[in-house]
N, C-alpha and C positions, 0 to 999 in steps of 0.2 A: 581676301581672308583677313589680312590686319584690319580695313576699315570693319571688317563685322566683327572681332574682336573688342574693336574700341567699342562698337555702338551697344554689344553685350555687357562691355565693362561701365558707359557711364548708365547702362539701366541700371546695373545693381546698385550703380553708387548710388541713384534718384532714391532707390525702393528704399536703401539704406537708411538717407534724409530723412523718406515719410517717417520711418518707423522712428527712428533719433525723436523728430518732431510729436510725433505721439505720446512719447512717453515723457517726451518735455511738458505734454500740454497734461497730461495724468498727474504730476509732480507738483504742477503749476496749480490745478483743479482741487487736489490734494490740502495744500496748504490755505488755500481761497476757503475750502470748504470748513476746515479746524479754525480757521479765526472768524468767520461768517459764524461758526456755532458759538462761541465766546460771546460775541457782541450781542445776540439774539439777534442777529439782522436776519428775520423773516424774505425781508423782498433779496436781500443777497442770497440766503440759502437757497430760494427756487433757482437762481441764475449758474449756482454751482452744480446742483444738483441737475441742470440741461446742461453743463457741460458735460457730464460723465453719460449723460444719454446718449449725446453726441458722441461720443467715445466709443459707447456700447456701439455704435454702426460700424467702428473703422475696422479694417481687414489687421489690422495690426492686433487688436484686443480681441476680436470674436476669433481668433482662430491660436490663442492664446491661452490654455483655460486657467492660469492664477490670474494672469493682469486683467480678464473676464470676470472672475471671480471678489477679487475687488474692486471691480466698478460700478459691480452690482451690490457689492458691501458698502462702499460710498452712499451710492443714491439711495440705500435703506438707513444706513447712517444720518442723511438729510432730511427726510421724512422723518424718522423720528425727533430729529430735533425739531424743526417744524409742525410735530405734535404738540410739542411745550407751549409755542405761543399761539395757537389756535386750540385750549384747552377748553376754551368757553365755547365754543361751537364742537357739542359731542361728535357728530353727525362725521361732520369735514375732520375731526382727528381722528376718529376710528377709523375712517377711510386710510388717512394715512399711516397710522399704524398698522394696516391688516397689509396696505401695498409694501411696506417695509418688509413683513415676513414674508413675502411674496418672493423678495430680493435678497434674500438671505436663505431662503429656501434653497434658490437658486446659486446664488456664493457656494453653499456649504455641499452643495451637491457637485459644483465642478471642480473645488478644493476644500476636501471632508476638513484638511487639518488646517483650521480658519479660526483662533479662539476668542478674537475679536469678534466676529460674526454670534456667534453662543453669547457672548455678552450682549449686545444690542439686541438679538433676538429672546433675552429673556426681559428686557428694561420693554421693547415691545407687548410682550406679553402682559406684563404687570398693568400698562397702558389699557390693555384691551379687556382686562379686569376691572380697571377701576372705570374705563365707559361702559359697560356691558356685565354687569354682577351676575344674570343669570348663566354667564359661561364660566363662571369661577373654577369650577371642577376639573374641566379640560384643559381649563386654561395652565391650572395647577401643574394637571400631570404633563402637560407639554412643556410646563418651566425645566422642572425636576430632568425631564428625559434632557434638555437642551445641555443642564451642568450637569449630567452623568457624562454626558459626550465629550463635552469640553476636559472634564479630567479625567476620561480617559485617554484621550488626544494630549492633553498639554496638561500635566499637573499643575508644573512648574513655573504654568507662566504667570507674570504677575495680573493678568485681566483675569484668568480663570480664578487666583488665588482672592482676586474682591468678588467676584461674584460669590463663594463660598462665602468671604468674610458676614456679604451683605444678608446670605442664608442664614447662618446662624445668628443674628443679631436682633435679626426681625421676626423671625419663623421663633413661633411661642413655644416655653419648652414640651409641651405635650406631644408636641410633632418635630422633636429634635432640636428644637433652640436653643442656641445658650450665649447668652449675649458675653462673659466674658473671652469664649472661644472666639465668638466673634472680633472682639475688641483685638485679641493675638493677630486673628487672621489680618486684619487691616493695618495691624504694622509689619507682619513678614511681608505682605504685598508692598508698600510703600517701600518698603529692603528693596526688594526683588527692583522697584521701579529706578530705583537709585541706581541698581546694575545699568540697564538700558541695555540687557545683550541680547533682548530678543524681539525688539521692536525697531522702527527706522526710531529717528532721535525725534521727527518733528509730533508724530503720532503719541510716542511714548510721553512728553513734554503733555499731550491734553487729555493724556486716561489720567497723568500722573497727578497734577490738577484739582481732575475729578477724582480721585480716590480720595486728596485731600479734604474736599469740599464733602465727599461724603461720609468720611470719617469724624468731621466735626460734626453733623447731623447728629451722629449717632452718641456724641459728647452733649448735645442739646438735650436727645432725646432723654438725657440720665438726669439733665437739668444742670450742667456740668459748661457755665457761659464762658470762662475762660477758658477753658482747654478748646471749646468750640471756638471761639474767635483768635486761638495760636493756629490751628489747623486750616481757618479759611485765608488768614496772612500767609501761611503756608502756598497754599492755592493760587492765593495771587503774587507769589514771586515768581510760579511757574507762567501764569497767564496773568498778566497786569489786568487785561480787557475780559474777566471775565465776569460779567454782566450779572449773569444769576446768584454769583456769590456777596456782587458789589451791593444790588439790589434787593436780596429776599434774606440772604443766610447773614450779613452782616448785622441788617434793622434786629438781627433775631434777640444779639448779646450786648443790644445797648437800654441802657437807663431809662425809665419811664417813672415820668413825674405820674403821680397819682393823690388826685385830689380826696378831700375825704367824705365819706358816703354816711348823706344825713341818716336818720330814724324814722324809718320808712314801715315800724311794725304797725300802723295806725294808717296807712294808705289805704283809699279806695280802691282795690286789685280791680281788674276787669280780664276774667280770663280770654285769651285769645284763642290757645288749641290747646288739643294733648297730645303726647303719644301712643298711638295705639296699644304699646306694652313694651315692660320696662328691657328693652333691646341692645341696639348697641353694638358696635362689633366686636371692640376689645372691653372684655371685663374689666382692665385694671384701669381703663379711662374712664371720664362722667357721662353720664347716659339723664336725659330728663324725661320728667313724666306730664308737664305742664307749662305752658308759655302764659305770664298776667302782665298787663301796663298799668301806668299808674301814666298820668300828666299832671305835670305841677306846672299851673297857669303863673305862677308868682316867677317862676324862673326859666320857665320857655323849653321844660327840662320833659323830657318822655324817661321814663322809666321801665325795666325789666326784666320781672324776676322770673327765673327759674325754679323750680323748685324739679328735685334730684331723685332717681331713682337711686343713685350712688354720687359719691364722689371720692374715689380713694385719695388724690392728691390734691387739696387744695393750696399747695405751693408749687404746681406745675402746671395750668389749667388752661385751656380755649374757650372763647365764647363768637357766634359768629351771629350776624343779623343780615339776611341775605335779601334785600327790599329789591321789588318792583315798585320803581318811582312811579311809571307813567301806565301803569294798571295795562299795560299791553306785552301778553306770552310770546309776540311774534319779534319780541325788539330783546336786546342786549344779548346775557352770555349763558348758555346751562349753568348750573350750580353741582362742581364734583361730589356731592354726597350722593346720601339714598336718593334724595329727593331729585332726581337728576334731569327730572323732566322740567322743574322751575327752573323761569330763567331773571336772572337779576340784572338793575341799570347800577347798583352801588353793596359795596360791601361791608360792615362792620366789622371790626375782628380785635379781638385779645386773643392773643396768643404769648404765654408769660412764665417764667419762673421766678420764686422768689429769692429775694436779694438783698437778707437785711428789714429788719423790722419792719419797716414801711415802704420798701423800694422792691421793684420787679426788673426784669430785665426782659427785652423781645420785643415785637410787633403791637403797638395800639395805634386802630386810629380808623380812617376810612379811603375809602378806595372807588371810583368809578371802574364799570367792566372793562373798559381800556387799560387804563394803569393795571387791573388783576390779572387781565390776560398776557401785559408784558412782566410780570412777576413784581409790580409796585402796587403793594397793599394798601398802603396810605399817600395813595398819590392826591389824595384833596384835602387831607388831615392828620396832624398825627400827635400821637399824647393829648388828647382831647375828650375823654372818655372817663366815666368814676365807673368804678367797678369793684367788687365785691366779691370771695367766695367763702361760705360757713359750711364746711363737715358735721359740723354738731347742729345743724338746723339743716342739713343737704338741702344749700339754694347757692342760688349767686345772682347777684344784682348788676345791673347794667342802666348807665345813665348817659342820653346823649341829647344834648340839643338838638330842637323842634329841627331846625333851620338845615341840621347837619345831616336831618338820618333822610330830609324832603322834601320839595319846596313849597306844596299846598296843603300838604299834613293826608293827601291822600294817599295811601299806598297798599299794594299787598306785599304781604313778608312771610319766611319763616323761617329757622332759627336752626342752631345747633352749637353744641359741646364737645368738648373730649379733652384731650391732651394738649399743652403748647405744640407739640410734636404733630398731631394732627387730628381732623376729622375723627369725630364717634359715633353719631347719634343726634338725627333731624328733627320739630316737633314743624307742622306734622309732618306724617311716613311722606305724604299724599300731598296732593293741593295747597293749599295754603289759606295764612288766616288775613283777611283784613282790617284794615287801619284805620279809623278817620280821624281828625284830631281837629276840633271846632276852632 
């Protein structure tokens, strides 16, 4: 009877270990997978992201249903992040974002009160919006139902309290926006984060971060560079390594030389496309009705105007030139606008506020689909660019070197506008125009 006593007492102790070990390796997974999302390390997130697979098998977690519940929030957590740097391939990121809400379906069904989960599953969602525009509507009402759940579940907590923030900020007021509520919501949340009493510390440390990082967005979007670049040093005293602030949200609020932009009223235009009709998606951004070039063989310079359906802000403005170098649809990256079905080897881009009589602040320069797809815009170039925009003539001009925008002067392109803040409005909807330059 003792010897079966001991042999029943060191099984519990074994079974005890596994489980000890399990939730050491969840802890361990855990923290691998929040600093893997910082760094953008794409090949580290899938390695996290099969730990917690592996996890999802052990008898310790499947028969579990919270520590279940978040490991199926993990692995939808990875995926989404992993949507970010395979953004240029629509295909392979809407894959992963639709298996993210697959996983979070799942989370939220074997622990309803998950308000972590509601947040990832609406930042999904919006994903699956901007690859797939003809689901907008459902996609809508399936955001909307996600943060009715979460504050009904969790008011208080500070992830539900930025998701509200992010609602009102962005959603126009016709349909309830209001961007200064907004702006409230994103400092009682940043409060609430400063508490940390209702999240473990390592988790709370990378939403808190991110509300940073998104809160200055939302000081960009006003055109507002300083307050935006306090809030992303914000960001990075929480996460030193965090990558996408280091990389895309910092270039946003620095200085850009700008050269000055000859007299070009006397150029031989050569139109290249239109827009079907004067569209767009936000009215208060620039929307074009026509793409023309000009080449000035004297300086090696391609030229390109736009001429505007509107332009409400020409001290806040985007210009994008989205070139197929090598005339082949099967090679580089989708292009996130309408036009989603082009796919680009290099990107142009102003993205800019103004800053003082002749100085702007933000993104100029150019980029290969590599560097845009790890969120480096001007990874081949940068403040290289003359540029231009006139509200009283609605155009904007764009100057870039032969050499810069191609290397044989052959290419297909097409174009677009809107806000430093983002995307508007493609020319053309469709297809695309081409290039040659003798």
């Amino acid at each position: 009877m003792r010897a079966l006593c001991l042999l029943l007492l060191c099984a519990s102790l074994l079974c005890a270990c596994r489980f000890d070990q399990t939730e050491k390796e969840f802890v361990q997974a855990r923290a691998a997978l929040l600093q893997k999302s910082m760094h953008a390390d794409s090949a580290g997130l899938v390695q996290t992201r099969q730990r917690f697979e592996k996890l999802l098998q052990t008898e310790r977690i499947s028969r579990h249903d919270s520590l279940a519940a978040w490991t199926h929030y993990y692995i939808a957590f990875a995926n989404w992040q992993l949507a970010f740097v395979t953004m240029g391939n629509r295909k392979e990121a809407l894959q992963l974002v639709e298996g993210a809400l697959a996983h979070l379906a799942t989370a939220t069904k074997l622990r309803e009160n998950l308000p972590e989960a509601y947040a990832v599953m609406r930042r999904c969602q919006y994903w699956v919006f901007t690859l797939d525009r003809s689901r907008g509507r459902s996609i809508f009402a399936e955001s909307n139902a996600a943060l009715q759940k979460a504050q009904a579940l969790a008011s208080t907590h500070p992830v539900v309290m930025l998701e509200e923030a992010i609602d009102f900020f962005y959603k126009p007021p016709q349909a309830g926006g209001d961007q200064q509520k907004g702006a409230e919501r994103f400092q009682a949340a940043l409060r609430e984060f400063e508490a940390r009493k209702q999240m473990e510390p390592t988790q709370a440390r990378w939403w808190q971060a991110t509300a940073h990082m998104m809160y200055g967005q939302t000081h960009l979007a006003l055109g507002k560079t300083e307050e935006a670049e306090q809030e992303f040093q914000a960001a990075l005293k929480f996460e030193p390594n965090y990558d996408y602030v280091k990389s895309v949200m910092q270039p946003m609020t620095q200085l850009v030389n700008t050269p000055a932009v000859r007299n070009l009223s006397s150029a031989p235009w050569t139109l290249l496309a239109r827009d079907s009709e004067s569209d767009g998606v936000n009215p208060n951004w620039a929307a074009v009705n026509t793409l023309s070039y000009f080449y000035d063989a004297a300086t090696d310079t391609v030229w390109f105007k736009f001429d505007l359906a509107r332009l409400p802000n020409p001290h806040a403005f985007g210009i994008n030139l989205v070139v197929d170098t090598d005339d082949d649809q099967s090679t580089g990256a989708n292009w996130w606008g309408g036009n989603g079905a082009f796919t680009y080897d290099r990107l142009v881009s102003v993205w800019v506020v103004k800053s003082g009589a002749h100085a702007y602040r933000g993104a100029v320069g150019v980029g290969d689909f590599y560097g845009v797809t790890a969120g480096r815009y001007t990874n081949l170039a940068r403040n290289n660019l003359a540029f231009r925009a006139d509200s009283t003539q609605r155009m904007m001009l764009l100057g870039i070197k032969r050499a810069e925008l191609d290397d044989d002067g052959r290419m297909r392109l097409i174009a677009a506008v809107g806000s430093h803040a983002g995307w508007n409005d493609d020319v053309p909807d469709s297809s695309s125009a081409r290039l040659e330059l003798k």
